[in-house]
C-alpha positions as CSV (number, residue, x, y, z in Angstrom):
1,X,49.0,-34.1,-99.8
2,X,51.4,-37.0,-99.8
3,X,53.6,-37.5,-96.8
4,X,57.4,-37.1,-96.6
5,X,58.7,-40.2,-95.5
6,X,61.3,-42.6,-95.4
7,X,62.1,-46.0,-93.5
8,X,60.6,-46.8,-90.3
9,X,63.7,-45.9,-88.7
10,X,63.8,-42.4,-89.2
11,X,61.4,-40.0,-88.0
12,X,61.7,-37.5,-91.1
13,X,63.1,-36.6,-94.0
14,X,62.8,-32.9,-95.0
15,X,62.1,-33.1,-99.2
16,X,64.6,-30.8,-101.3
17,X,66.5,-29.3,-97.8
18,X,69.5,-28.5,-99.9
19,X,67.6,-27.0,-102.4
20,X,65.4,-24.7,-99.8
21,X,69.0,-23.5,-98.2
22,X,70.3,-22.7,-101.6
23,X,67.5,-20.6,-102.9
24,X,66.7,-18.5,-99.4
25,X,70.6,-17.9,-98.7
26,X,70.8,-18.1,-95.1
27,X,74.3,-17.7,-95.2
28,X,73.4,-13.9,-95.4
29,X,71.9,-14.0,-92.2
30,X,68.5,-12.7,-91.8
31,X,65.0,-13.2,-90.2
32,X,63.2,-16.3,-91.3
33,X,59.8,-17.7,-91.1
34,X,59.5,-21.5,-91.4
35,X,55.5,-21.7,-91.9
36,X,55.5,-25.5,-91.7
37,X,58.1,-26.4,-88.7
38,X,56.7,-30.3,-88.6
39,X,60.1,-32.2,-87.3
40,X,62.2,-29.3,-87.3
41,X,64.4,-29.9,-90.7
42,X,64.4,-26.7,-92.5
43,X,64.2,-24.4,-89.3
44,X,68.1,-26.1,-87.9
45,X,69.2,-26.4,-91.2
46,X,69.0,-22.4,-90.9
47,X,69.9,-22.0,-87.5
48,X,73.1,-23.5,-88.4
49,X,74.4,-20.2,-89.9
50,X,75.1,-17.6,-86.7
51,X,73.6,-14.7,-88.1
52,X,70.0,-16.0,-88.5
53,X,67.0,-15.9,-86.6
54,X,64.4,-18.3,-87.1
55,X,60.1,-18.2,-86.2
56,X,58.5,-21.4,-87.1
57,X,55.0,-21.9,-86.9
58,X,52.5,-25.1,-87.0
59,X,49.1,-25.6,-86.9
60,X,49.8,-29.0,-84.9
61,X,50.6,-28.5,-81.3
62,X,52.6,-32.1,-81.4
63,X,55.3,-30.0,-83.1
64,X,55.4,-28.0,-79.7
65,X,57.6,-30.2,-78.3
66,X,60.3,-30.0,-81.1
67,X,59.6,-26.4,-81.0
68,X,60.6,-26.2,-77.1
69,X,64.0,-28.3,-77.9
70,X,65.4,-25.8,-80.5
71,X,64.0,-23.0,-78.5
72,X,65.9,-24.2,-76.0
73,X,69.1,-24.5,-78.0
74,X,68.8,-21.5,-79.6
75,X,66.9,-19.0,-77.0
76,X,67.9,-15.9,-78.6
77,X,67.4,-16.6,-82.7
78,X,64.1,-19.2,-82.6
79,X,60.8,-18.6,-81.6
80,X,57.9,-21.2,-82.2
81,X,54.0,-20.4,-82.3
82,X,51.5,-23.0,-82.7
83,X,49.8,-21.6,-85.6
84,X,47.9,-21.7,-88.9
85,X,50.4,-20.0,-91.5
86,X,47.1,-18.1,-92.6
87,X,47.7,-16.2,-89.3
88,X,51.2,-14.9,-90.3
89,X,49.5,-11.4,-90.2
90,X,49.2,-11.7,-86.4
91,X,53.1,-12.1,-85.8
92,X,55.0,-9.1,-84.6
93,X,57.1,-8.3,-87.1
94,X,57.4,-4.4,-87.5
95,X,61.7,-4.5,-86.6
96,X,62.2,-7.8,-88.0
97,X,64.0,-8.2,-91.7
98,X,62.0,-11.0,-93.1
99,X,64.4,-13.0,-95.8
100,X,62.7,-16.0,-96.5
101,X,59.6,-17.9,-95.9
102,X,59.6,-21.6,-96.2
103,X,56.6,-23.9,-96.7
104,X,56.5,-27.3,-97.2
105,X,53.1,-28.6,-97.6
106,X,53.4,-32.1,-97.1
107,X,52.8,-34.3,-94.5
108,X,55.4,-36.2,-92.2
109,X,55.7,-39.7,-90.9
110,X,55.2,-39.6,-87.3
111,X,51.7,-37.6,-88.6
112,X,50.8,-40.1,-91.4
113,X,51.1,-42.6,-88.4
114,X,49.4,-41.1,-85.7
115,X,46.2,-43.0,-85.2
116,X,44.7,-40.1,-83.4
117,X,44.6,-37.9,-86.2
118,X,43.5,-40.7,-88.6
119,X,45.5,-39.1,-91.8
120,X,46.0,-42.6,-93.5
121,X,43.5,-44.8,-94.9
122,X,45.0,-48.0,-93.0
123,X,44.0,-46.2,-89.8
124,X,41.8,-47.8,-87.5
125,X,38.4,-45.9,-85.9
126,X,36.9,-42.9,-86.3
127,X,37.7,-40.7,-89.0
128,X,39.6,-37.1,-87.5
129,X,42.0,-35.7,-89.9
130,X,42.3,-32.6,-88.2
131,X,45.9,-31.4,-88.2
132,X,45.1,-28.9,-85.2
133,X,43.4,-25.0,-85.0
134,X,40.1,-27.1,-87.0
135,X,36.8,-26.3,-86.4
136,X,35.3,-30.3,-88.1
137,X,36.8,-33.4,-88.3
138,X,36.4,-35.6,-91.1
139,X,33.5,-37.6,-89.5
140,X,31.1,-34.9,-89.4
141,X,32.0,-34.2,-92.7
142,X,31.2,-37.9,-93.7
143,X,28.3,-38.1,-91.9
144,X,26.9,-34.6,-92.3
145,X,27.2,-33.0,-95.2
146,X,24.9,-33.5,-98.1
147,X,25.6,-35.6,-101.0
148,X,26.5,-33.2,-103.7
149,X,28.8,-31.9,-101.1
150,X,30.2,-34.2,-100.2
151,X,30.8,-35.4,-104.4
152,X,32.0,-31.7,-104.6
153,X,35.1,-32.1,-102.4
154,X,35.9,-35.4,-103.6
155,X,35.7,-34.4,-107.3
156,X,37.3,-30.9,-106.5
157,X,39.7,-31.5,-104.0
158,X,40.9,-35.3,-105.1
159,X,40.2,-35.5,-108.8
160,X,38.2,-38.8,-107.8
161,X,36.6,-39.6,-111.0
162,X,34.2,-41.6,-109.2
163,X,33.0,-39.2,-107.0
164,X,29.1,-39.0,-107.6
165,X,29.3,-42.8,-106.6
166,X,31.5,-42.7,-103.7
167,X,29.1,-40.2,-102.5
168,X,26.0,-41.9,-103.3
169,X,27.1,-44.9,-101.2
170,X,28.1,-42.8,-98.2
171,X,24.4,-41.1,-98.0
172,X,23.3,-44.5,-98.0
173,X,25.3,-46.4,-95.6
174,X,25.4,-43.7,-93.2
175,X,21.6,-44.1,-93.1
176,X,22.1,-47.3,-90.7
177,X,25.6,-46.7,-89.0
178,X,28.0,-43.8,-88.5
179,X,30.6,-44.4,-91.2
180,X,34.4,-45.3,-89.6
181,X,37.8,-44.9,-91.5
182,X,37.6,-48.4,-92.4
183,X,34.1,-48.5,-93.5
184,X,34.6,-45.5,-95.4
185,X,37.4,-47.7,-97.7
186,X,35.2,-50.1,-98.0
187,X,32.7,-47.9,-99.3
188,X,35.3,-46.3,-101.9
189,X,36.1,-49.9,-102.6
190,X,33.0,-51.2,-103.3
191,X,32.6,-47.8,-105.8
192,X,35.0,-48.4,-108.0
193,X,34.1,-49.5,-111.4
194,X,38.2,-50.2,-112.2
195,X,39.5,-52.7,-109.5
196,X,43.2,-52.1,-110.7
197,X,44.8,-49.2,-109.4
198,X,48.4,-48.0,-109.3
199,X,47.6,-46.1,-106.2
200,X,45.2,-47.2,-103.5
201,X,41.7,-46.6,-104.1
202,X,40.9,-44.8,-101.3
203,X,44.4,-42.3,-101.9
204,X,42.1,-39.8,-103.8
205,X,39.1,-39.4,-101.3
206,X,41.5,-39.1,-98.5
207,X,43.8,-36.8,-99.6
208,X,40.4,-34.7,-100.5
209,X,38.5,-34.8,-97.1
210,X,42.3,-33.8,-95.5
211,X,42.1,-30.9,-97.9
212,X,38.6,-29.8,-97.2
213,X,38.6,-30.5,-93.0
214,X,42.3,-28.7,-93.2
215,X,40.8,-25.5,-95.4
216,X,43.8,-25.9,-97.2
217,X,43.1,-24.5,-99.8
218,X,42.2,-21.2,-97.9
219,X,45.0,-21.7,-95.7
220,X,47.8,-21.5,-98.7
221,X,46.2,-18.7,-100.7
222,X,46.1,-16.9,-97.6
223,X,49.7,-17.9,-96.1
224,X,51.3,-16.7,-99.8
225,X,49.1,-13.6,-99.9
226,X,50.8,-12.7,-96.1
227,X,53.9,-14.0,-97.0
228,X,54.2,-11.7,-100.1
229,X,52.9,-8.5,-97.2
230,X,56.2,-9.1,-95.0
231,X,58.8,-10.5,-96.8
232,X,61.5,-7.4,-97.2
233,X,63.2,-6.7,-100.7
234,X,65.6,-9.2,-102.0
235,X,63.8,-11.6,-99.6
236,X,63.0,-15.3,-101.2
237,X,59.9,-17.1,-100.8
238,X,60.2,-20.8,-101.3
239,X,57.3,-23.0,-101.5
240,X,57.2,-27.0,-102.0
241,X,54.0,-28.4,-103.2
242,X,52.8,-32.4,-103.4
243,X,49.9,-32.2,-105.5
244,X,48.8,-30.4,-108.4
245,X,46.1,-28.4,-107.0
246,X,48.5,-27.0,-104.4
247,X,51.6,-26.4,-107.2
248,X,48.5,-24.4,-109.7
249,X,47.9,-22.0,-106.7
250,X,51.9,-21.3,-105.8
251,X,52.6,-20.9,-109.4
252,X,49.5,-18.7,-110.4
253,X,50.4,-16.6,-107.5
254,X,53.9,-16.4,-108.2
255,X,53.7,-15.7,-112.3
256,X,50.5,-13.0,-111.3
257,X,52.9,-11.3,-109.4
258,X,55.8,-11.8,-111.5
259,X,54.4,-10.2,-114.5
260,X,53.7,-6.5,-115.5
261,X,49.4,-7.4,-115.6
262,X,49.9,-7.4,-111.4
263,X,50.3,-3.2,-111.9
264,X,47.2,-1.3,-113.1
265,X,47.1,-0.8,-117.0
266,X,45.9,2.7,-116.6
267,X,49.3,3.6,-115.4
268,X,51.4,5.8,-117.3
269,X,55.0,3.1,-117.9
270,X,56.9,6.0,-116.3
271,X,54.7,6.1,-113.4
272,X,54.0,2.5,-112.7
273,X,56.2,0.7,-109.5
274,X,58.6,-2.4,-110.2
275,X,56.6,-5.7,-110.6
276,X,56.5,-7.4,-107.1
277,X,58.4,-10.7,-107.8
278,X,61.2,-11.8,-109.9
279,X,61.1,-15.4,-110.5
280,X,64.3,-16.8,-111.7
281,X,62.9,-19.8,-113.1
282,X,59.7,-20.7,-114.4
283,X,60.4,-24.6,-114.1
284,X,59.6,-25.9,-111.0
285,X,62.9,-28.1,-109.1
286,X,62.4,-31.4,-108.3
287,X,64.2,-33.8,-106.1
288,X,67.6,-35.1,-107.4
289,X,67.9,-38.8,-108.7
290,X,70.0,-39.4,-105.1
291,X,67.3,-38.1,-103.2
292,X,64.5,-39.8,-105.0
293,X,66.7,-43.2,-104.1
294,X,66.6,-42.1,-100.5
295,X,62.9,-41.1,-100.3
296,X,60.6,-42.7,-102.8
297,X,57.4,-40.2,-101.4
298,X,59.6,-37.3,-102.2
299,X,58.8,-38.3,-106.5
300,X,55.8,-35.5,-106.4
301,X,57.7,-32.7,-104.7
302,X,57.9,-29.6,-106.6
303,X,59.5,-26.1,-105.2
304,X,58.6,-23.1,-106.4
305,X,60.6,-19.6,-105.4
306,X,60.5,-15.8,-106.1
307,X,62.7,-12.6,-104.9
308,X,60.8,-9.6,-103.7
309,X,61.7,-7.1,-105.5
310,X,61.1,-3.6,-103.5
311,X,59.7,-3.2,-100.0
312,X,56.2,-2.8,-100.2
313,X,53.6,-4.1,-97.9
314,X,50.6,-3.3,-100.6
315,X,50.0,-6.1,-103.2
316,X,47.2,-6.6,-105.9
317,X,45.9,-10.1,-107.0
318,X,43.3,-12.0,-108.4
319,X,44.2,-15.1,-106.6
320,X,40.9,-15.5,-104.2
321,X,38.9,-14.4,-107.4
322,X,41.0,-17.7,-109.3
323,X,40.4,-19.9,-106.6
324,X,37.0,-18.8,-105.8
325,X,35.4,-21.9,-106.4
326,X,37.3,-24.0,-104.8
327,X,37.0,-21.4,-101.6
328,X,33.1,-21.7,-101.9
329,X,33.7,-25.2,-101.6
330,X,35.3,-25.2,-98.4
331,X,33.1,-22.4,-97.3
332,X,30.7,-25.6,-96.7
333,X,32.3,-26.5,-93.9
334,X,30.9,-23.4,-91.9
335,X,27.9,-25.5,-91.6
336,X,29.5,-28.0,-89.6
């Protein structure tokens, strides 16, 4: 995932906020669930309008703090809970009208620089990458895992065309010293037979191992199937991706569930319910030309959205069958 980010001088900038607030309607007033709180952006963009409510949830417990603020601010319509949006099914909902659920899957500034979680390749020391609620860190996957493993994730999760190499190198340097962030570009350096690269070398390889120690591919196919399981009828959910991998999950899930192949075949037409989701357009939106002026990281954000249409708590899809392979692939953590 790429981070959100702006200048220096500003903490955060929440990608396609305008956008988010026009498709979910909070105007309307409602219950909504902001799966990705980070800095805060979406969740008082909604508060803004008196007739919400508001539970935001991260998996990082630096967001606490924000989460405490607002809470304090708005003690009667926000709630935050310092969890993994794969865990939405253990929220209380039962009287709560669910109207939207936000995700934003990218990463923000003050995480990118956090040295203690190590998300960037120009950070310095051991490798963690663990965005909280983790079970590895990226240095036991480094200096663990077995080589076509650790190819697996890279080629997988990164699209790192060198990955058999990159791996190859890490088996042997690790042989003679525990492998560091720094060490660990150097190795992905030293791999690569093109030296010229729009993007920094090591962008692919780290953006892979975040996915993999992260289990975010789990996490997402998980968070959407949920999301669909709560949200009440007319209710939007709104996903922004950074990455292709992530955007080919929201929009399998969204069209599998848009279309009439989500109801059983065998069904006589009078018989069979409404498909689950509307989606009222197929085209992903993008950031506007202003925005992209603003925030150059913002150039890969891609939002997705569909409307529930009836409440049903039920849903059938193939999405974990899809995505198996990629599931199996994480699944290698459970060694760790």
């Amino acid at each position: 995932m790429e981070a959100t980010i702006v200048s220096d001088n500003v903490k955060h900038y929440s990608v396609l906020l305008k956008e988010i607030i026009s498709v979910i309607s909070p105007q309307h007033g409602g219950t909504f669930i902001d799966c990705t709180f980070g800095q805060g952006g979406y969740s008082r963009e909604i508060l803004k309008y008196q007739n919400t409510k508001v539970i935001a949830l991260d998996r990082d417990i630096k967001s606490e703090n924000i989460g405490k603020e607002t809470q304090e601010k708005f003690p009667n319509r926000f709630l935050f809970k310092n969890l993994r949006f794969s865990k939405l099914k253990n929220l209380k909902l039962k009287n709560e009208n669910i109207k939207g659920i936000v995700f934003d899957l990218g990463y923000s500034l003050p995480q990118i620089k956090d040295l203690e979680k190590g998300l960037s390749f120009n950070s310095q020391g051991e490798l963690n990458m663990m965005m909280g609620k983790n079970d590895f860190s990226a240095k036991e996957v480094i200096n663990n895992l077995e080589g076509k493993e650790i190819e697996k994730i890279l080629r997988f999760f990164g699209d790192e065309s060198n990955a058999k190499l990159i791996s190859k190198n890490i088996i042997k340097e690790r042989e003679t010293k525990k492998i560091d962030t720094q060490e660990l570009v150097r190795i992905i350096e030293r791999s690569k037979r093109k030296k010229k690269h729009k993007i920094h070398s090591a962008t692919k390889t780290f953006q892979a191992l975040r996915i993999f120690v992260n289990n975010e591919i789990t996490e997402l196919i998980y968070g959407l199937i949920y999301s669909a399981k709560i949200l009440k009828k007319n209710g939007v959910l709104a996903v922004v991706t950074f990455h292709s991998l992530e955007d080919k999950i929201v929009k399998y899930f969204f069209k599998n569930l848009s279309e009439n192949k989500s109801i059983s075949r065998y069904e006589p037409k009078i018989q069979q319910k409404e498909i689950l989701f509307k989606m009222p357009i197929k085209k992903p939106i993008v950031p506007s030309d202003k925005e992209l002026k603003e925030n150059l990281s913002s150039r890969s954000a891609k939002l997705r959205y569909v409307i529930k249409q009836e409440d049903r708590f039920e849903i059938e899809s193939d999405i974990l069958d899809k995505f198996s392979h990629l599931v199996e692939i994480e699944n290698q953590g459970l060694k760790l």
